[in-house]
C-alpha positions in Angstrom: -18.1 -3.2 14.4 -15.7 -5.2 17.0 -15.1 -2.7 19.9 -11.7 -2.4 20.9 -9.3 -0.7 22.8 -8.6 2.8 21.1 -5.9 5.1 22.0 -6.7 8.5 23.5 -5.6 11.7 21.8 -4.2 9.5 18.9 -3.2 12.4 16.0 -3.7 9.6 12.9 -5.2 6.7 12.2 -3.7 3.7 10.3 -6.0 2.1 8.0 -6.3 -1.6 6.0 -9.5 -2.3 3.7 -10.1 -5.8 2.2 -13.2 -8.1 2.1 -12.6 -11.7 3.2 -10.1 -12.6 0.3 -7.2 -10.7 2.1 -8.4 -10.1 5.7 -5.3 -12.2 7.0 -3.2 -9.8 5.0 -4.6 -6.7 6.3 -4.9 -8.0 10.0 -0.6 -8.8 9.1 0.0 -5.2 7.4 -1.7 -3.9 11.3 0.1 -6.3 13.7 4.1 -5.1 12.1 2.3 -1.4 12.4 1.4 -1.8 16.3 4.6 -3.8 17.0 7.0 -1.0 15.1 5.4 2.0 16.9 6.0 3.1 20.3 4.7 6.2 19.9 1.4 6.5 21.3 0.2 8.5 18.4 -1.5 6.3 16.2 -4.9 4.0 16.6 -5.4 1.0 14.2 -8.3 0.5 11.7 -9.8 -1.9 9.8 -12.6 -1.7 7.2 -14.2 -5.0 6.0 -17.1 -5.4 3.7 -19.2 -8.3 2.8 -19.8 -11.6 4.3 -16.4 -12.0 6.3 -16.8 -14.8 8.6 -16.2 -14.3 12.4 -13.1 -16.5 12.9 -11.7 -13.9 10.2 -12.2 -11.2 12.0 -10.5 -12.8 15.2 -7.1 -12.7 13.6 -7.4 -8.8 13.5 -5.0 -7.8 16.6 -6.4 -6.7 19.8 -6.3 -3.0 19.8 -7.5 -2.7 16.3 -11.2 -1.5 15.7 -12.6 -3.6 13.0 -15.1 -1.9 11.0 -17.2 -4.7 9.2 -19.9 -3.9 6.7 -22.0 -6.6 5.4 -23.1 -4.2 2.2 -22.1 -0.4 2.1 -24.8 2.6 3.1 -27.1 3.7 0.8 -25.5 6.9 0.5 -22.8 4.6 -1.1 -24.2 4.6 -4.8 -22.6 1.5 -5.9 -22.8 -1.7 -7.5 -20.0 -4.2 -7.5 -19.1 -6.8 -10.9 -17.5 -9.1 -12.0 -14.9 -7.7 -12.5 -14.7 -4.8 -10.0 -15.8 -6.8 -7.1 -17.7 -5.0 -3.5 -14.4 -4.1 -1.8 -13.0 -2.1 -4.8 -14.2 1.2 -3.3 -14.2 0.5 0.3 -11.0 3.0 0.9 -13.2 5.5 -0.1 -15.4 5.1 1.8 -12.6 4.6 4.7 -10.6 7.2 3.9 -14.4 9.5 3.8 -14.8 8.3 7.4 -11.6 8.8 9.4 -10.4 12.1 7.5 -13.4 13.5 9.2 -12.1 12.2 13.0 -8.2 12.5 12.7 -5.5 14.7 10.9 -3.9 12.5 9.3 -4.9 9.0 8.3 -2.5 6.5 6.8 -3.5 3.6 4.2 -2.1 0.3 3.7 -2.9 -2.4 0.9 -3.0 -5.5 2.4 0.7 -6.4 0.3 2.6 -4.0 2.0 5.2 -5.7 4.3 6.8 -2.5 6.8 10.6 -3.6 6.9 11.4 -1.1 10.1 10.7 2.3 11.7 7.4 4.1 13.0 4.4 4.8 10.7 4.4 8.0 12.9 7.5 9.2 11.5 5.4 10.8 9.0 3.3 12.8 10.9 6.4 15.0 11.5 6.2 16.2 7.6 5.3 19.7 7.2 1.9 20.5 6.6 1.1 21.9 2.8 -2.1 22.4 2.3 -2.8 19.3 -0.3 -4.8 16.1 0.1 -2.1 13.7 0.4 1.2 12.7 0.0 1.7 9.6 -2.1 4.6 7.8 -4.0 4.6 8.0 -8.0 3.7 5.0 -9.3 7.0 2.6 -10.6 6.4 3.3 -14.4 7.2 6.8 -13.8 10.0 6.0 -11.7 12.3 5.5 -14.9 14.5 9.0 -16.1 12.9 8.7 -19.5 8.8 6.9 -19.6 9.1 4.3 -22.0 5.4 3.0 -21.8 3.8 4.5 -24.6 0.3 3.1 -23.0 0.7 4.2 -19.6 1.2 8.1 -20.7 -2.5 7.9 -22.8 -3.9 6.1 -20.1 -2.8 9.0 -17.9 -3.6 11.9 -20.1 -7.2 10.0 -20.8 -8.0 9.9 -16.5 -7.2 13.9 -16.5 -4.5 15.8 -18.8 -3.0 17.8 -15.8 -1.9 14.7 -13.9 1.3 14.7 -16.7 3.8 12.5 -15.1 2.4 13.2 -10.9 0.3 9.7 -11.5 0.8 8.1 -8.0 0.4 4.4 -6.8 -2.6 4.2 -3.6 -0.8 1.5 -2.0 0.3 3.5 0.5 -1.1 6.8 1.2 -1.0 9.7 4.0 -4.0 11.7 3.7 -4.6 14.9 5.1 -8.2 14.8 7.1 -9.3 18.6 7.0 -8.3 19.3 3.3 -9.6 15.7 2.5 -12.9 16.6 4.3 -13.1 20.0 2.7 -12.5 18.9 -0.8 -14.7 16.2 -0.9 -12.2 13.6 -2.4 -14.1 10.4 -1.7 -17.2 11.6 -3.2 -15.5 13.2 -5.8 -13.0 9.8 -6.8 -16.4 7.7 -6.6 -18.5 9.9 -9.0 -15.5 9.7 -11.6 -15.1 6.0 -11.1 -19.2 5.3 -11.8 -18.9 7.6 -14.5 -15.6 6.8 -16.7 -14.9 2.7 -15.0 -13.5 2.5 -18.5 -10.8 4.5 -17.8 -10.4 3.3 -14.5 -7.7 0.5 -15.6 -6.7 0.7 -11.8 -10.1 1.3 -10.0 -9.8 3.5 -7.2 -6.6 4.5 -7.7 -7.5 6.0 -11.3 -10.3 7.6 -9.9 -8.1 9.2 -6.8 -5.4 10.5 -9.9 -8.1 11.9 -11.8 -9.7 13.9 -9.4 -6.7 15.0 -6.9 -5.0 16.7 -10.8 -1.2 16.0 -9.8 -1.6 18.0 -6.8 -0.3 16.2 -4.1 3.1 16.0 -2.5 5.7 13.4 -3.2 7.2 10.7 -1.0 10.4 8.8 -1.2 9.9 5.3 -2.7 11.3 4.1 0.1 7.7 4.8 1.6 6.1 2.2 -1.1 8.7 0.6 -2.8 6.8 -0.6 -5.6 9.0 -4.5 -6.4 9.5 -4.8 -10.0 12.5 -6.4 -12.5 13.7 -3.0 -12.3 13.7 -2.3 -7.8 14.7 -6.1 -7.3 18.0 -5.8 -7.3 18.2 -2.6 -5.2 15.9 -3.8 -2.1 18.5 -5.0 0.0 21.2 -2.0 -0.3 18.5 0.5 0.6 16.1 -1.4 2.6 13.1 0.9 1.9 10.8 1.4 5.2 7.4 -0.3 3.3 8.0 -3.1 0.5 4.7 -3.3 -1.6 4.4 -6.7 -3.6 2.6 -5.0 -6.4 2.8 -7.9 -8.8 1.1 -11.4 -8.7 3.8 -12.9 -6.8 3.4 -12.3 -3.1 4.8 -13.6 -0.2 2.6 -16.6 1.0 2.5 -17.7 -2.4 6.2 -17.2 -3.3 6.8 -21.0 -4.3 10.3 -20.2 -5.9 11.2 -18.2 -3.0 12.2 -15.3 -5.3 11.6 -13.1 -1.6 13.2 -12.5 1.7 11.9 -16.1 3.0 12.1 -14.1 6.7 8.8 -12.5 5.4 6.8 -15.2 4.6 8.5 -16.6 8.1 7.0 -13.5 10.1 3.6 -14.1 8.6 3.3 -17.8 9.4 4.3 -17.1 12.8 1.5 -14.2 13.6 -1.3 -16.5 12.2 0.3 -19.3 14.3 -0.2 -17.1 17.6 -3.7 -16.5 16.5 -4.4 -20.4 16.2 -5.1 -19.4 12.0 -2.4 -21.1 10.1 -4.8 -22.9 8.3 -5.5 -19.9 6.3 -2.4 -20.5 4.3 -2.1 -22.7 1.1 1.0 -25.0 1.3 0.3 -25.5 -2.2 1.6 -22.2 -3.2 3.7 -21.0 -0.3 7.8 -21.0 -0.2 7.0 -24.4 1.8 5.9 -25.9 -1.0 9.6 -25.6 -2.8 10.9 -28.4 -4.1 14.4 -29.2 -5.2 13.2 -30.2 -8.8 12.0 -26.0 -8.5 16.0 -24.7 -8.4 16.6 -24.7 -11.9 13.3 -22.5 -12.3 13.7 -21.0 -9.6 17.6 -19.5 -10.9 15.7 -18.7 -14.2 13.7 -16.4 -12.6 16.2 -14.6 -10.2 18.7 -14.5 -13.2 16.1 -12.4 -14.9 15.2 -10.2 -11.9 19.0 -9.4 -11.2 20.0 -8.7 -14.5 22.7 -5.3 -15.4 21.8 -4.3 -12.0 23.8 -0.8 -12.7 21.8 -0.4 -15.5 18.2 -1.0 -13.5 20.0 1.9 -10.7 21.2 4.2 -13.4 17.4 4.4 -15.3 15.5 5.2 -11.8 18.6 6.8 -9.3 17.4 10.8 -10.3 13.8 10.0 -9.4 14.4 7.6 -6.1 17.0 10.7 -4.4 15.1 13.7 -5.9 15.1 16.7 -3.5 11.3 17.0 -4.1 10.3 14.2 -2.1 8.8 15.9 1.0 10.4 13.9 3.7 13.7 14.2 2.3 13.6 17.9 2.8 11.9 17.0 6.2 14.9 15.3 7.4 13.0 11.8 7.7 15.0 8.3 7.0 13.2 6.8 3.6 16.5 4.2 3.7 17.5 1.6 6.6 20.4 2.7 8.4 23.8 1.3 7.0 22.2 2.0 3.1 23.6 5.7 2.9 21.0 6.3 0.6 22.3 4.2 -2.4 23.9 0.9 -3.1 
């Protein structure tokens, strides 16, 4: 563990997980966190496992307390694969951690790019007894669930999830019922048990066990991109923009994203001397003009009947039920009223 400078009194804790594939990322998602806030009430962690190398780790901002494990306890009963490789779990074991020291802790995958506004905002939400507040996950974003797939993949993880099947990009726990309920534990034991049904890991195992019961957030709190959000990013600017696909920003070469994003980035790992960590092979630097005719494929494609995409998803992304709507709290950038 790298000591650092902690905050005293802090009521949450901000949290990134990754192994050494997307440490960068994490020590990125951290950096926008500190620079947004100004609020005093939030301290910075991040959990590392395996064999990260040192000059990794010195990307990670000062003020952030890196927790680096080369191999998880023994009380961890588990055995990475293939296919679900050492770091799968790590929130888990994160999230088992820090629910015991703070209130609330927030989680951030390492995709997640926080457009504007405080993390801390969210720690004004009422409290309501449940383990977390989470966004739905974008399939079940549509008016009417067209994926035939996704609602038996669902009802096999647990049949009282129904349609309350949220995405763990972005998550704000709740530390004493998370502690008291045993989530971790609980989430790892289905996952051992059933990683059949797991199509998504973790996050299956965290659905499964937490039954539906957990309060909703706005989108604009993990504004899952998709051929359906695309076209509606920029009239609502949405508070945290998780790249959820394969296309992400340092490896946007069609520049299909906000190129300011990718611009941010490459300037924090220039301040840290760590630019190098980059591939110009698949960044937006690598565009080419023999790419525009690709490139207008694609955004043709993503900006397609644009109404339509707003009409299929507008009930779900204003619903009264989200909790920090009927908090009072901004989801939306000013100037985006709420719609486009």
């Amino acid at each position: 563990m790298r000591n650092s400078s902690i905050g005293e009194g802090a009521e949450a804790a901000v949290v990134v997980c990754s192994d050494a594939t997307w440490a960068w990322q994490g020590a990125y998602v951290l950096s926008r966190s500190m620079a947004l806030d100004r609020s005093c009430r939030l301290d910075h962690h991040a959990y590392l496992v395996g064999d990260v190398p040192d000059d990794l780790i010195e990307v990670f901002p000062e003020g952030v307390q890196v927790h680096h494990l080369p191999e998880y306890p023994r009380a961890i009963h588990y055995s990475p694969t293939t296919h679900v490789p050492l770091a799968a779990v790590l929130r888990l074991f994160a999230l088992e951690e820090l629910a015991k020291i703070y209130h609330r802790v927030i989680y951030l995958d390492g995709d997640v790019f926080q457009a504007w506004g405080s993390l801390a905002d969210l720690l004004d939400l009422p409290e309501t007894g449940r383990p977390l507040a989470a966004v739905r996950s974008r399939s079940h974003w549509p008016d009417r669930e067209r994926l035939r797939h996704q609602k038996s993949y669902v009802a096999a993880l647990n049949p009282k999830i129904g349609s309350n099947y949220f995405n763990s990009g972005v998550l704000l726990v709740n530390g004493p019922v998370w502690t008291s309920g045993g989530y971790s534990t609980a989430a790892l034991d289905f996952f051992q048990q059933n990683q059949g049904l797991c199509r998504y890991v973790d996050q299956s195992a965290l659905n499964a066990v937490i039954e539906g019961d957990w309060d909703s957030l706005s989108p604009g709190w993990n504004w899952q991109m998709s051929k359906t959000s695309y076209p509606l990013v920029s009239g609502r600017r949405p508070r945290l923009v998780h790249f959820t696909g394969p296309i992400k920003p340092w490896n946007d070469r069609l520049r299909l994203f906000d190129p300011a994003i990718f611009a941010d980035m490459k300037q924090f790992l220039r301040k840290r001397g760590a630019e190098h960590l980059l591939d110009p092979g698949v960044g937006p630097d690598g565009f080419t003009l023999e790419m525009e005719r690709r490139r207008m494929r694609e955004l043709a494609v993503l900006v397609e009947d644009p109404l339509g995409k707003r009409d299929s998803i507008k009930r779900f992304l204003d619903a009264e039920e989200h909790i920090d709507h009927a908090a009072g709290i901004a989801a939306y950038g000013v100037g985006a009223a709420g719609s486009v």
